[in-house]
DRENLUM-914853 format. One record per residue (C-alpha): x, z negated, y; residue number from 1. Coordinates in steps of 0.25 Angstrom, whole numbers, padded with zeros to 4 digits. Example, Ala and Ser with C-alpha at 12.3 -4.5 7.8 and 13.67 -1.06 7.14 Angstrom:
2
east;up;north;nr
0049;-0031;-0018;1
0055;-0029;-0004;2
//
This chain:
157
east;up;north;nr
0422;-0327;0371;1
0425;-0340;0363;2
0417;-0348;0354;3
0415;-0362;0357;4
0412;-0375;0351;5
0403;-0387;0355;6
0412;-0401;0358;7
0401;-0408;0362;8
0395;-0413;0375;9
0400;-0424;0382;10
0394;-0431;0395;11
0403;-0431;0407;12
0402;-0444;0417;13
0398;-0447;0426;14
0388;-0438;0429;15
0383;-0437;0413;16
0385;-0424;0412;17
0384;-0417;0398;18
0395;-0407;0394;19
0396;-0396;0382;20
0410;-0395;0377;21
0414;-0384;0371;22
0427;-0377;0364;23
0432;-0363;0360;24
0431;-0364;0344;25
0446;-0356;0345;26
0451;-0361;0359;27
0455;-0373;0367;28
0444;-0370;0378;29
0433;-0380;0380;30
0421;-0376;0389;31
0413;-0388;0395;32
0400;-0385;0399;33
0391;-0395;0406;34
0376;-0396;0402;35
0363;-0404;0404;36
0361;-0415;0395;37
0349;-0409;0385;38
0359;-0399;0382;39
0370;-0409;0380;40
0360;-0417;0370;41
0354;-0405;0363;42
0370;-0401;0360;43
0372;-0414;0356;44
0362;-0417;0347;45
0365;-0403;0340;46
0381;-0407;0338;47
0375;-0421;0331;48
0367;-0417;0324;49
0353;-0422;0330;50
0340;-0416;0327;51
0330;-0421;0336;52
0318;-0423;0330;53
0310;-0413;0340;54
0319;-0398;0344;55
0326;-0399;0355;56
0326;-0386;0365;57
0340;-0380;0358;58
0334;-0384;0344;59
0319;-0376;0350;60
0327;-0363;0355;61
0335;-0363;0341;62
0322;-0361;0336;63
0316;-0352;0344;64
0328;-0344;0341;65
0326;-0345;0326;66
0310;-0342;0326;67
0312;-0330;0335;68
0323;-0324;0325;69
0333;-0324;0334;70
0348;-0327;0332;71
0357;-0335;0343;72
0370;-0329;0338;73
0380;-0337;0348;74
0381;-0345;0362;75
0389;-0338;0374;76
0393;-0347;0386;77
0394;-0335;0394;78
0396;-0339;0409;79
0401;-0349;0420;80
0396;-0348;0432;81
0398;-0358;0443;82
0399;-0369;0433;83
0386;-0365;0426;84
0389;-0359;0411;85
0380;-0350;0405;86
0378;-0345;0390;87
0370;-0336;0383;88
0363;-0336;0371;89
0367;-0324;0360;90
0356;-0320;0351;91
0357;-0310;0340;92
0356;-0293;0346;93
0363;-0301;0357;94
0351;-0309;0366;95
0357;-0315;0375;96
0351;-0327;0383;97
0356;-0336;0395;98
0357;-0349;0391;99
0364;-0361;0397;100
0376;-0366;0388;101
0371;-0379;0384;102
0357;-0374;0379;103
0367;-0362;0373;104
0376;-0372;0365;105
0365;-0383;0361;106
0358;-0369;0355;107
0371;-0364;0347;108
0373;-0378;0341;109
0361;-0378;0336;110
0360;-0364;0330;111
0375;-0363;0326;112
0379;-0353;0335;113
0394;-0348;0341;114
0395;-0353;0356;115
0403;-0346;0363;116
0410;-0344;0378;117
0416;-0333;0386;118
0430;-0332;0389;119
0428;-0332;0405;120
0418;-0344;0403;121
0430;-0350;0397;122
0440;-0347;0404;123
0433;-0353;0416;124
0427;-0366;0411;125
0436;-0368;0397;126
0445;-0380;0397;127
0457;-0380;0389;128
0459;-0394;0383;129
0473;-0399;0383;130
0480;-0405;0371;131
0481;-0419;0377;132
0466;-0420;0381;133
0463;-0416;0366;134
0461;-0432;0366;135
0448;-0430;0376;136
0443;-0419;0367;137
0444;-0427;0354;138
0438;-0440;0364;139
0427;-0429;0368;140
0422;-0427;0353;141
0422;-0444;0352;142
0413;-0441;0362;143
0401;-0431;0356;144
0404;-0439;0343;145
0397;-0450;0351;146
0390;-0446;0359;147
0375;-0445;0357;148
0362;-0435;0364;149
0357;-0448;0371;150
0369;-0449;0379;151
0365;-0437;0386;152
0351;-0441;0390;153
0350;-0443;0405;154
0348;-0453;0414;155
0334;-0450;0414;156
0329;-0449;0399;157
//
């Protein structure tokens, strides 16, 4: 299992499709999940900085987690299946819940947790990054550093 790291989320053309970029804290692998676009603002949002005026459902659930005195210890993107990921959510005494991976990582920023991928997720849907496209990586981070949560609204808000 290796621990990841947020990127960012970047919208993909045509189609506007929002995707979670994530890297192996001590690797070259990156893991590019794609998500729905409440997910891909609420993890946006939370990498900012912003604090809505009202909770959002990743800031309620926090909450909830808080007042029922329990503890979310870490994030695990657990499997791939027929290009769907799935995750779980790790609870102190070892609670486990199913959890999609976007509601997963929007809920680890927020409480500070370790995310974390198995080895056969990645080695199925990890890319590996090579040196001369470190330029699209670094054009990648220009990217989330401009881009804001209202660019991830739909056509239809």
């Amino acid at each position: 299992m290796s621990e990841m790291r947020v990127v960012g989320v970047r919208v993909e053309l045509p189609n506007n499709q929002p995707i979670l970029l994530l890297r192996e804290t001590d690797g070259e692998r990156y893991l590019p999940i794609w998500i729905g676009s409440v997910e891909a603002t609420a993890i946006a949002l939370e990498q900012q900085g912003v604090r809505p005026a009202r909770p959002l459902t990743h800031d309620l659930l926090k909450e909830v987690i808080g007042a029922l005195g329990r503890e979310l210890e870490q994030v695990v993107i657990t499997d791939l299946k027929e290009g769907t990921f799935f995750a779980e959510l790790v609870f102190d005494g070892d609670v486990r819940v199913s959890a999609r991976p976007s509601d997963s990582v929007a809920l680890a920023l927020r409480i500070g947790v370790p995310i974390h991928a198995v080895d056969a997720v990645l080695e199925e849907a990890g890319l590996i990054i090579p040196d001369e496209q470190e330029d699209e990586v670094e054009k990648f981070r220009e990217f989330l550093d401009s881009v804001s949560p209202e660019d991830f609204r739909g056509a239809d808000t």
